[in-house]
C-alpha distance (Angstrom), angle and dihedral (degrees) to the residues before:
residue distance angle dihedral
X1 . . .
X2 4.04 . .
X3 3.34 125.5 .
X4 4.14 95.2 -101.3
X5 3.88 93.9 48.2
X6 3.79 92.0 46.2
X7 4.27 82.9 54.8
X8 4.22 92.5 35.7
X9 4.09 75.3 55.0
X10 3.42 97.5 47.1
X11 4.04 92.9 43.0
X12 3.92 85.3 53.7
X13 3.72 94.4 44.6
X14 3.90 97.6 51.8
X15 4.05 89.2 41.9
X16 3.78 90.6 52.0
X17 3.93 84.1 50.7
X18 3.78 93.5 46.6
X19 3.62 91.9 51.8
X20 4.34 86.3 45.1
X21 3.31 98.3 56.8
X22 3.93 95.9 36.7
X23 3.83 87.4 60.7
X24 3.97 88.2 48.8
X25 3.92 96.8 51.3
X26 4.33 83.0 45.7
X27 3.45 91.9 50.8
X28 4.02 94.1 46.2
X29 4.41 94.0 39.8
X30 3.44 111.6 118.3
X31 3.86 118.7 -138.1
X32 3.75 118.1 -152.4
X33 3.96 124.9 -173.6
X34 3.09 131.1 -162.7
X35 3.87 101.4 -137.4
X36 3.53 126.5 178.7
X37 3.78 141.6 179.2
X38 3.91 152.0 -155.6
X39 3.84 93.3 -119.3
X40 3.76 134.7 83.0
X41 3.62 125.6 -116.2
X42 3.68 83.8 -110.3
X43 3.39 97.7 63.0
X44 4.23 105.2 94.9
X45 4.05 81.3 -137.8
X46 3.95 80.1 77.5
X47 3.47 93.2 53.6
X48 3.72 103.4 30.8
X49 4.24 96.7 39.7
X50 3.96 114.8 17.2
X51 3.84 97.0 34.9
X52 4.09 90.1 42.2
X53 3.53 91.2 47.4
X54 4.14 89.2 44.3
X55 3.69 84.8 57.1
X56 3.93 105.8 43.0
X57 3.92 85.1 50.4
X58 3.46 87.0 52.7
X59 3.97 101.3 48.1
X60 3.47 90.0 47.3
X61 3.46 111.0 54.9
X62 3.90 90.5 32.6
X63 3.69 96.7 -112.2
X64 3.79 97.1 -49.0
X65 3.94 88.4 115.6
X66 3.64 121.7 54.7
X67 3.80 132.9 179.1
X68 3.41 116.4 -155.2
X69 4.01 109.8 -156.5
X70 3.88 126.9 -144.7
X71 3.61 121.1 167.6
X72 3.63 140.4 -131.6
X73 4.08 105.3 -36.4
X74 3.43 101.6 -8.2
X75 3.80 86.8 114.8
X76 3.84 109.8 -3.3
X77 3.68 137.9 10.9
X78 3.90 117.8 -112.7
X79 4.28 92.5 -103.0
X80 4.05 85.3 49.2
X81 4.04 99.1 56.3
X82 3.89 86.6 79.0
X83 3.77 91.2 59.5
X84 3.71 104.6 35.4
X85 3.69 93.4 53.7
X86 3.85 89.7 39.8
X87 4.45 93.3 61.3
X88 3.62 82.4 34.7
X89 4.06 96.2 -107.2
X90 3.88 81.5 155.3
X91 3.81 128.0 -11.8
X92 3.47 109.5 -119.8
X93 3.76 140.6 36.6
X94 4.06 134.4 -173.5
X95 4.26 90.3 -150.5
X96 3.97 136.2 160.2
X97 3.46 118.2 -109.3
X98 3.75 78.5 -141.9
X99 4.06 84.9 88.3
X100 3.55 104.0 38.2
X101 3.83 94.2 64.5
X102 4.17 86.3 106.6
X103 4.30 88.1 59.7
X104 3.80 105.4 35.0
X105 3.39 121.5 46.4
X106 3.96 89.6 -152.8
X107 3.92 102.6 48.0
X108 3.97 94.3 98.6
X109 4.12 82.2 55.6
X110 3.83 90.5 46.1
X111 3.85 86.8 45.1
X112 4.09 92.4 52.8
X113 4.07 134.3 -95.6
X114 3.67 117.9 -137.1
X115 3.52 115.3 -98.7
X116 3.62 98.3 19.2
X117 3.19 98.4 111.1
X118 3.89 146.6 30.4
X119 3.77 105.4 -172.4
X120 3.92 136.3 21.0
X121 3.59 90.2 -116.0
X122 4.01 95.2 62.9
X123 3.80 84.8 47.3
X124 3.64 94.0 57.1
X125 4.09 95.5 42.4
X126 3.62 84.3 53.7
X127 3.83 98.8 53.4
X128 3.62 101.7 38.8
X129 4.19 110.5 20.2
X130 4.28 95.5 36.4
X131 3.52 85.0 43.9
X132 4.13 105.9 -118.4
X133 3.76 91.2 138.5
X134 3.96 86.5 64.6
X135 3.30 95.2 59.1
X136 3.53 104.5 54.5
X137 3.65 87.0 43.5
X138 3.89 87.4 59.7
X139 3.84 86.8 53.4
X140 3.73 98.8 43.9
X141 4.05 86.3 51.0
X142 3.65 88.3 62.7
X143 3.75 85.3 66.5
X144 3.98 90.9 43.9
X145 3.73 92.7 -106.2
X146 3.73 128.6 120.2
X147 3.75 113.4 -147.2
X148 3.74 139.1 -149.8
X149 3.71 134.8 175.3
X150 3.26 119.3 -122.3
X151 3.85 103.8 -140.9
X152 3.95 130.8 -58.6
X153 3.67 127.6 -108.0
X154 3.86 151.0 140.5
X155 4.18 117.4 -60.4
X156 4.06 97.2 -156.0
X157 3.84 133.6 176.7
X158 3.24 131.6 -124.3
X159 4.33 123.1 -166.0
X160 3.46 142.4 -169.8
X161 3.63 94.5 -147.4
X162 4.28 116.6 52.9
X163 3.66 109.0 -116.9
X164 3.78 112.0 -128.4
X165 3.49 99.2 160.6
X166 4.16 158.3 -4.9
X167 3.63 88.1 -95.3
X168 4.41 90.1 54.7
X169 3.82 81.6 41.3
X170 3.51 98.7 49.1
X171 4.15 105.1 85.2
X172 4.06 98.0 15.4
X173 3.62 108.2 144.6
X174 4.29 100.2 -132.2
X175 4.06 127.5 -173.3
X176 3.54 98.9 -133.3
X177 3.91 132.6 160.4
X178 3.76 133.3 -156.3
X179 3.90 123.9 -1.3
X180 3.91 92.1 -15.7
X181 3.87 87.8 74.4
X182 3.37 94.3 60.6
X183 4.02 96.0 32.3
X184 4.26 89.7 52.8
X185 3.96 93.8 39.8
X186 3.93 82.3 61.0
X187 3.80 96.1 47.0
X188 3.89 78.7 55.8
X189 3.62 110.2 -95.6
X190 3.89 123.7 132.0
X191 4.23 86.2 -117.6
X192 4.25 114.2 179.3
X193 3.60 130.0 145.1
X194 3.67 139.4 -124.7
X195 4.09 126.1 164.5
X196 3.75 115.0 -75.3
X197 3.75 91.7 -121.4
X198 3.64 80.5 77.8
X199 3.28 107.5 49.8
X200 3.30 112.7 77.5
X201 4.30 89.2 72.2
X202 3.91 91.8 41.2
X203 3.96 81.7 56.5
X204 4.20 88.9 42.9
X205 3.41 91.4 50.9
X206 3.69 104.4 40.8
X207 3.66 99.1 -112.8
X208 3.64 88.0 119.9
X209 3.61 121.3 39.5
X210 3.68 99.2 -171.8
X211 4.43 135.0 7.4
X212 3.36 132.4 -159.7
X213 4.22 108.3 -158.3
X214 3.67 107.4 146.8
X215 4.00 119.1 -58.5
X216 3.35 136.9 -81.2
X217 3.74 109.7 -32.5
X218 4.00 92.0 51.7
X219 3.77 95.6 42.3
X220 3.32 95.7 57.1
X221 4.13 107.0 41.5
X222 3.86 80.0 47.4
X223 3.92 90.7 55.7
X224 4.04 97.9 -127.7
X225 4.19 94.3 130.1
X226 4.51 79.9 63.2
X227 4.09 82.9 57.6
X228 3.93 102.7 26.3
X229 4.06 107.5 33.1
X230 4.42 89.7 -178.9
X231 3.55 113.5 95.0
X232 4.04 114.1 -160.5
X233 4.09 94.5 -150.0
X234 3.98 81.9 -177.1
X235 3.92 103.6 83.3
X236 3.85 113.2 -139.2
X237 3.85 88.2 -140.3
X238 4.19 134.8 -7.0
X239 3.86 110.8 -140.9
X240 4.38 150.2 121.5
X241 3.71 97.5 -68.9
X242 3.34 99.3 174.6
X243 4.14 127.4 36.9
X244 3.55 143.6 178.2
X245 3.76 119.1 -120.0
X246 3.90 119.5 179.4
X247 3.81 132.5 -178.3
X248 3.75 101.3 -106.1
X249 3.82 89.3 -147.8
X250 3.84 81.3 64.4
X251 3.30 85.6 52.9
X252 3.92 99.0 53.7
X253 3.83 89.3 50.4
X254 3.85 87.8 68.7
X255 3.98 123.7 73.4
X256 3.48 129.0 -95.6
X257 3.20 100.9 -99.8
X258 3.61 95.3 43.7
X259 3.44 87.6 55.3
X260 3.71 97.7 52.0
X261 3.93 88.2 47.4
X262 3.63 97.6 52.1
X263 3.57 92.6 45.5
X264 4.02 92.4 49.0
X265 3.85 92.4 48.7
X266 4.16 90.2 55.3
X267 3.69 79.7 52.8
X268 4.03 98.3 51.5
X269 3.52 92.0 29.3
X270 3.87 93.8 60.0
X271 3.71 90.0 56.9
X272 3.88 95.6 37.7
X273 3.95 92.7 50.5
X274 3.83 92.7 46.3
X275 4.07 102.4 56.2
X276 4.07 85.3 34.5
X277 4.01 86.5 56.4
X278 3.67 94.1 46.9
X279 3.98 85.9 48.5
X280 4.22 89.8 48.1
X281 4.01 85.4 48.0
X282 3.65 104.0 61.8
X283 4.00 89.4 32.0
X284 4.29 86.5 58.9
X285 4.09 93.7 36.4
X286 4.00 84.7 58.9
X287 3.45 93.0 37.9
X288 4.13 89.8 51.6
X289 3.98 93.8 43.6
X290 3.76 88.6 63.3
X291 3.81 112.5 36.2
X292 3.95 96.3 31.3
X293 3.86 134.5 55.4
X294 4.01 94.0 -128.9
X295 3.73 113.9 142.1
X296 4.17 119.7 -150.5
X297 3.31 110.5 -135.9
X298 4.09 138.9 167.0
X299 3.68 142.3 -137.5
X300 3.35 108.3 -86.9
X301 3.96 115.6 -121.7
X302 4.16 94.3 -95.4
X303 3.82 91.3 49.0
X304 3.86 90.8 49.2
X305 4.45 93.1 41.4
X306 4.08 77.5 56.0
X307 3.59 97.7 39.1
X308 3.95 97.9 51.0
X309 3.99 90.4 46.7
X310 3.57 97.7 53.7
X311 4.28 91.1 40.0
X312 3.97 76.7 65.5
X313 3.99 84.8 59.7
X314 3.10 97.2 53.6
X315 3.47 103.0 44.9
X316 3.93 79.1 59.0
X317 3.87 95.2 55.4
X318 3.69 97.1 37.1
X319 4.33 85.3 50.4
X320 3.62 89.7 52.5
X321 3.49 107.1 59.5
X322 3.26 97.7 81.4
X323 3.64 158.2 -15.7
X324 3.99 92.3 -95.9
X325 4.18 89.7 44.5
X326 3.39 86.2 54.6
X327 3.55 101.6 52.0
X328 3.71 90.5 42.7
X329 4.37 87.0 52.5
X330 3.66 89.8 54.5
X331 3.37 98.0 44.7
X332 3.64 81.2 45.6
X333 4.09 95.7 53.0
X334 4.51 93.3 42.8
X335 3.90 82.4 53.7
X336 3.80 99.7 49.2
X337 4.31 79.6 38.0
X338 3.82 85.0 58.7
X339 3.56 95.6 58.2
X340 3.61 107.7 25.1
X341 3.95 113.1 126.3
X342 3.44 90.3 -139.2
């Protein structure tokens, strides 16, 4: 061998090296994000979702991706997750669609319409096997996000006064986020919003009369059955209240395979987190019925004749926002077609 294939060799030989031991130190980088949320650590969603999800991620890619958890405000408030995430302030987010109504046409969909459905499980074929969770992921990539729900579940209230007619509902002041605001203020209640880590005093105090923050299982770790002893079993709306949105640039940083695993465990996680919430539901409602003195009620008839007219309204304003909210609506309206008893 002459001297300049001997160095061509030994060129080729240290490059082939360089390239070895570059794919080693890729493989065994760790990747830690700052990810934040709109919920308190007292919220079992913490728990049961974002520190779940923390530890999948984990397991899966053997420590090379890390969450690192802050709860609500410790970095942004709830309306700033959007934007933060968005510039790529942090990478990840567990939001409402609740405030991202002003960005994606579809997030009052994604966050649930009133009367849409009747059971979780209808809620979840809609999202993932119709296809609904692919179109606001088309809208959130617009923004350079990718988004996943969370899980889907029952948004319930919960009132310090017992609801015995239009006329009692008719003036309650409600906490209420996202398209239920606008959906209750038309039934005739005085519906606004303010963060949930507030409303446990508004409640105390009687600035709220009634709140709607998810059902059972959040109500009670965040104490509002001590302040609100009325439990509305009838949900006003079953929906993904919570998603993940991540910077997808964020997302191109990490490895393939990384990549592919996180985006797999959003998938199983969605589907694991929903039937484990359903479980975690009836296990709290029990657990409620016994040690506290909370009383299930329902709407009574004139609050529901009221409450089913203007769900029709809103199906109308959500549909015409858009060319995406209106595919989602009809798709919406064929599916409840499909399994209408009439």
């Amino acid at each position: 061998m002459n001297v300049l294939k001997i160095i061509a060799h030994g060129a080729i030989s240290a490059t082939l090296l360089t390239a070895s031991i570059s794919q080693v130190l890729a493989e065994d980088e760790q990747y830690v994000w700052r990810v934040t949320t709109h919920l308190p650590m007292a919220s079992p969603t913490w728990e049961h979702s974002l520190v779940k999800l923390k530890n999948t991620l984990e397991e899966r890619t053997g420590g090379r991706l890390v969450l690192d958890l802050y709860p609500a405000d410790s970095l942004f408030g709830a309306t700033e997750l959007f934007n933060a995430v968005r510039r790529g302030v942090i990478p990840m987010a567990l939001t409402s669609p609740a405030y991202l109504t002003d960005q994606l046409e579809t997030a009052g969909i994604a966050f649930g319409l009133p009367g849409a459905f009747d059971e979780v499980w209808q809620a979840a074929h809609y999202f993932k096997n119709l296809g609904f969770e692919e179109i606001i992921r088309e809208e959130a990539a617009g923004y350079g996000l990718y988004y996943a729900s969370d899980k889907v579940y029952p948004y319930e209230m919960f009132s310090r006064v017992e609801i015995d007619s239009l006329e009692t509902f008719e003036g309650m002041r409600i906490r209420v986020a996202g398209v239920p605001q606008t959906f209750l203020t038309n039934v005739g209640a005085a519906a606004s919003f303010i963060p949930g880590t507030e409303l446990y005093q508004a409640l105390a105090t009687g600035t709220f009369d009634a709140g709607v923050w998810g059902a059972v299982q959040e109500a009670s770790n965040m104490g509002f059955y001590e302040v609100a002893s009325y439990r509305v079993q009838d949900p006003i709306l079953i929906g993904a209240l919570e998603a993940y949105i991540i910077n997808e640039d964020a997302i191109a940083r990490l490895p393939g395979d990384i990549q592919d695993i996180l985006k797999d465990t959003l998938e199983d996680h969605f589907w694991s987190t929903t039937i484990d919430h359903m479980y975690r539901e009836a296990v709290a409602l029990r657990k409620i019925e016994s040690s506290q003195d909370i009383t299930s009620i329902s709407f009574p008839d004139d609050v529901r004749e009221k409450m089913e007219i203007e769900a029709n309204n809103i199906w109308e304003l959500e549909g015409n926002k858009g060319d995406s909210a209106s595919a989602a609506i009809e798709m919406l309206r064929s599916f409840r077609d499909d399994i209408s008893k009439h």
